[in-house]
C-alpha positions in Angstrom: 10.1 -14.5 24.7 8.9 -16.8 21.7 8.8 -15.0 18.5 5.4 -15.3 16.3 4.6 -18.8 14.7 4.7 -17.1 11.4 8.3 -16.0 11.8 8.6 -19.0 12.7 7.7 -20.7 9.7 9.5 -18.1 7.9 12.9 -18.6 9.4 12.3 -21.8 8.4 12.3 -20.4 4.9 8.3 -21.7 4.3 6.4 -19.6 2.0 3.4 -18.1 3.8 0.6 -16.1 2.0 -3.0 -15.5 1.1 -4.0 -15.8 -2.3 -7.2 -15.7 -3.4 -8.6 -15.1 0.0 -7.2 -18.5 1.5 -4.4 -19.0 3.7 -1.8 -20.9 1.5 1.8 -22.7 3.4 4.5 -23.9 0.9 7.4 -26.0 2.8 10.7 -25.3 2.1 10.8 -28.9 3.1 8.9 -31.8 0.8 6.6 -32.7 3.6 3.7 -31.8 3.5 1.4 -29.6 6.2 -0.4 -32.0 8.0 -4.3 -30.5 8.0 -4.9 -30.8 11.0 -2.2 -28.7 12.2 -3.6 -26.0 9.3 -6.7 -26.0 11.1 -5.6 -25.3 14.7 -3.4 -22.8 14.1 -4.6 -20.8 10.9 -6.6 -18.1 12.7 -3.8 -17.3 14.8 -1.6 -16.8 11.3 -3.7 -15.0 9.2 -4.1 -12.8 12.3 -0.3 -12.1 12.3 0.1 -11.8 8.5 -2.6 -8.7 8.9 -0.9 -7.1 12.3 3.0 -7.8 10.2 1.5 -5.9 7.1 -1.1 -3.3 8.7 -4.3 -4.3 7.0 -7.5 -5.5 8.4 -10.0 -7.4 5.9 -13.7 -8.4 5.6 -15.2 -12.0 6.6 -18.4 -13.0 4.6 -21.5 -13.5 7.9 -24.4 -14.1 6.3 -27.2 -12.5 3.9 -30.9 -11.7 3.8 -33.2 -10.4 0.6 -36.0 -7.6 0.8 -36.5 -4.2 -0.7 -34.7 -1.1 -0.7 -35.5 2.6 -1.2 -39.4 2.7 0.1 -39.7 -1.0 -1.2 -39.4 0.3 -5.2 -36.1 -2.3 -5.7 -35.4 -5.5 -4.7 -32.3 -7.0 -3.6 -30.3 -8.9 -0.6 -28.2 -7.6 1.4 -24.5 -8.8 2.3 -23.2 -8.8 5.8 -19.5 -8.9 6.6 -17.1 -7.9 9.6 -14.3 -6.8 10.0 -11.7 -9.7 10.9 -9.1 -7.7 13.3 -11.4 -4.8 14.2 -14.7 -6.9 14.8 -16.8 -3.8 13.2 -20.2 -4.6 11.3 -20.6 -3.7 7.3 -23.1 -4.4 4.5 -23.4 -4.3 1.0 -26.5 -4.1 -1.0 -26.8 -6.1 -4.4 -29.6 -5.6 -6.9 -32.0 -8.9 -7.0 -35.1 -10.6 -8.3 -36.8 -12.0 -4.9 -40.1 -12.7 -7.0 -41.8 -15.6 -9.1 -40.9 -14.8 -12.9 -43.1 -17.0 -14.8 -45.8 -19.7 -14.0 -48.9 -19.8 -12.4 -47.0 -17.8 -8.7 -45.7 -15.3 -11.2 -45.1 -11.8 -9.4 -45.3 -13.5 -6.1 -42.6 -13.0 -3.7 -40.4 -16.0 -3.4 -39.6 -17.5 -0.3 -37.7 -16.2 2.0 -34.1 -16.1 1.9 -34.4 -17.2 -2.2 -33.6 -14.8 -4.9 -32.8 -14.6 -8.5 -29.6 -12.7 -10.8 -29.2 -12.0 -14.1 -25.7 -12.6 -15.9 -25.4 -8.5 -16.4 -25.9 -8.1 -12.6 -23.2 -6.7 -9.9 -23.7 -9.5 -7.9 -23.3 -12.2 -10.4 -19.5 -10.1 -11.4 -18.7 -10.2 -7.7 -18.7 -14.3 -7.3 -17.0 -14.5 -10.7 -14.2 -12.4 -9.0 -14.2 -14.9 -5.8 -13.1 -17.8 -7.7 -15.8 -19.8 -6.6 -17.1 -21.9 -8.7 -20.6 -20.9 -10.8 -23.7 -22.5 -9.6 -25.5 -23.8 -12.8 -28.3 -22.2 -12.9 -29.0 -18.6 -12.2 -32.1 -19.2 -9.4 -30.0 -21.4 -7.1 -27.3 -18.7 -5.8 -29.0 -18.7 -2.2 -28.0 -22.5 -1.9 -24.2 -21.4 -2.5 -23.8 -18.2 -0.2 -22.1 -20.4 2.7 -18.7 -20.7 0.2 -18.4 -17.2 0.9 -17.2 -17.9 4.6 -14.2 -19.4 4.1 -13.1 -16.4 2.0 -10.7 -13.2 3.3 -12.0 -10.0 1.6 -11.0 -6.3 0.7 -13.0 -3.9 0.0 -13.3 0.3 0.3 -16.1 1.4 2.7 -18.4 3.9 1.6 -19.9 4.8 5.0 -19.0 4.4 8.2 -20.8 0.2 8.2 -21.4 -0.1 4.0 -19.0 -1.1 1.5 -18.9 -0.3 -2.2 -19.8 -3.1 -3.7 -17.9 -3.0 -6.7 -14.8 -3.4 -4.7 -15.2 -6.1 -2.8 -12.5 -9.1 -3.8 -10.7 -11.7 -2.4 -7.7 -10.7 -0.4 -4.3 -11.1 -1.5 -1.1 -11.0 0.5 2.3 -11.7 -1.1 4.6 -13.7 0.5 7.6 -10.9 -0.5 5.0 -8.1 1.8 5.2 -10.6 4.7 8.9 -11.0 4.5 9.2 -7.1 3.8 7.3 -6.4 6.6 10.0 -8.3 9.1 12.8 -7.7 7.3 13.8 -11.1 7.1 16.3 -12.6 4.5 15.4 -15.4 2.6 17.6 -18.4 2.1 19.6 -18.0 -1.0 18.9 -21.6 -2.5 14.9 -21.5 -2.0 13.2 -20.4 -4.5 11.1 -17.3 -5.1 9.5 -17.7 -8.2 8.1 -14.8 -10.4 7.5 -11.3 -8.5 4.4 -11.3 -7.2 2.1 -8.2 -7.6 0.2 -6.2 -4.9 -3.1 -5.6 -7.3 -6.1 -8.0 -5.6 -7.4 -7.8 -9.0 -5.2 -10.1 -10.2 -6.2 -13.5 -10.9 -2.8 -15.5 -10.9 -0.2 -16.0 -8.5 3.2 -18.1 -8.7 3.1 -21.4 -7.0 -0.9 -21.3 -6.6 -0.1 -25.2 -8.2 2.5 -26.8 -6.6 1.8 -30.0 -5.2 3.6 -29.4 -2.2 1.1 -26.0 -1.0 -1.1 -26.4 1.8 -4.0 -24.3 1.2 -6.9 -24.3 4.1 -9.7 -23.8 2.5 -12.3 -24.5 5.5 -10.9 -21.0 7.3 -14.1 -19.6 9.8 -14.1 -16.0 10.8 -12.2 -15.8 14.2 -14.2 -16.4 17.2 -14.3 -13.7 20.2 -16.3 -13.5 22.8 -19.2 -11.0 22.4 -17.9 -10.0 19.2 -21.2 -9.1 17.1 -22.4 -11.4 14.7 -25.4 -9.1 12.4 -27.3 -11.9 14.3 -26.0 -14.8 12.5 -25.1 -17.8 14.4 -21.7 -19.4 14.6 -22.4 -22.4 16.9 -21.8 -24.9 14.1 -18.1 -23.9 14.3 -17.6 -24.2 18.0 -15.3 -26.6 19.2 -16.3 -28.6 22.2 -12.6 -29.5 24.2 -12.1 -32.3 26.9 -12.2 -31.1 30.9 -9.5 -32.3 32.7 -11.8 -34.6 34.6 -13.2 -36.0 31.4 -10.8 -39.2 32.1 -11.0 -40.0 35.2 -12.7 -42.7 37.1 -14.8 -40.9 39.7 -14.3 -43.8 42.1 -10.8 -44.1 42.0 -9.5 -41.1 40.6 -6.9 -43.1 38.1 -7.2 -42.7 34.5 -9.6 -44.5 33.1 -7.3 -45.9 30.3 -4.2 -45.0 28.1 -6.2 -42.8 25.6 -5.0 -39.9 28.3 -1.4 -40.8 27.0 -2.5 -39.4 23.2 -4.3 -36.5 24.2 -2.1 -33.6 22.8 -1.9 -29.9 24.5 -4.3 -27.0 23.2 -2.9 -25.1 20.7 -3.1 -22.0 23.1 -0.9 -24.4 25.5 1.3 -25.2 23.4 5.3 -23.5 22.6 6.1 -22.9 19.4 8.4 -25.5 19.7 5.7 -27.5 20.1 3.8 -26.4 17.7 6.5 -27.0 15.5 7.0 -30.3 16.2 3.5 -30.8 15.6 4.4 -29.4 12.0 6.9 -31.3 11.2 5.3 -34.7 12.5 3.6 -34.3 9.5 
């Protein structure tokens, strides 16, 4: 039986981690992760890395704004899921979903746009996502799909809502991965400075060496029937070949050599070949 890609990549004495909420691969070697290898098979680690360390974090789904409390206070509302468990939660942020000034003023803007001010909870929780700060104040609803990408922790308050003021990126050290399979490291690679447990820090050895490949276009994983809060996730489907798509109906040859290129699935590959994959990069 194949053991896990990750342990894999950590025999191989690669640093694997999540800092920051992003999936981040440091090669013991100098070559570099090829991106599209990152892509394929970075659901499948980050699912590993929360099964080896017994956690289970929050994926950013979508948001809507309205009123709250027998419509007395505004605000929008944050949906997230659980990434292992597939469970629904929300957070509620304080808002301004009306005109402020002009001739519209008291008005309710329209729909989906809303408004923060720089003492709000919901302007300190980006700050703490590392994102970077849209420029003006009124234009946050143009921004929410960075959230996506992001892992998240957070304490629930309720069986489906999370306290807000906990929500940050997730962080998980390479030394808890290697902890949790009791690997030994190789003597001549290097570790760097200890690395802390605290999400609340903000810096993390090796965050910027050249060499890290950090996926930053990570999707909440896809399963069928999973719920959604009713938001779509069609943009990120990936549409594969059949294994008709090259073949001439009339003669039932290939239709050319671009069969000869076409790689496995990554769900029908080994790790070998996964690896090799890796490395070819």
């Amino acid at each position: 039986m194949h053991c896990s890609l990750l342990k894999s990549l950590l025999k191989r004495n690669d640093k694997v981690y999540i800092y920051d909420g992003k999936l981040v691969i440091e090669p013991n070697s100098t070559a570099s992760v090829p991106e599209n290898w990152l892509a394929q098979h970075r659901d499948e680690l980050v699912s590993q890395i929360l099964q080896a360390v017994g956690i289970d974090c929050f994926v950013y789904v979508g948001y809507s704004t309205g009123k709250y409390q027998g419509s007395r206070f505004p605000g929008i509302t944050l949906q997230f899921e659980s990434l292992l468990g597939q469970e629904d939660f929300y957070c509620i942020f304080n808002a301004i979903t009306v005109y402020q000034r002009g001739k519209k003023a008291g008005q309710p803007l329209p729909k989906g746009k809303f408004s923060i001010s720089k003492r709000s909870k919901f302007y300190r929780f980006w700050r703490n996502t590392g994102l970077p700060v849209p420029a003006k104040l009124s234009i946050y609803h143009d921004y929410m799909g960075n959230l996506r990408p992001l892992l998240f922790t957070a304490k629930c308050i309720s069986a489906s809502k999370l306290d807000k003021n906990s929500i940050k990126p997730l962080n998980v050290t390479y030394e808890q991965i290697i902890a949790s399979y009791a690997l030994e490291t190789s003597a001549n690679h290097h570790t760097g400075t200890e690395q802390h447990t605290d999400n609340s820090q903000t810096t993390l050895p090796y965050s910027d060496l050249p060499q890290s490949q950090e996926y930053i276009g990570m999707q909440p994983f896809q399963s069928t029937g999973a719920k959604r809060c009713d938001i779509s996730n069609k943009d990120s489907e990936v549409k594969g070949n059949t294994t008709n798509s090259n073949i001439d109906s009339n003669t039932g040859n290939s239709k050319g050599s671009i069969n000869q290129g076409i790689k496995k699935a990554p769900q029908d590959q080994t790790h070998e070949e996964w690896l090799k994959d890796y490395d070819s990069g």
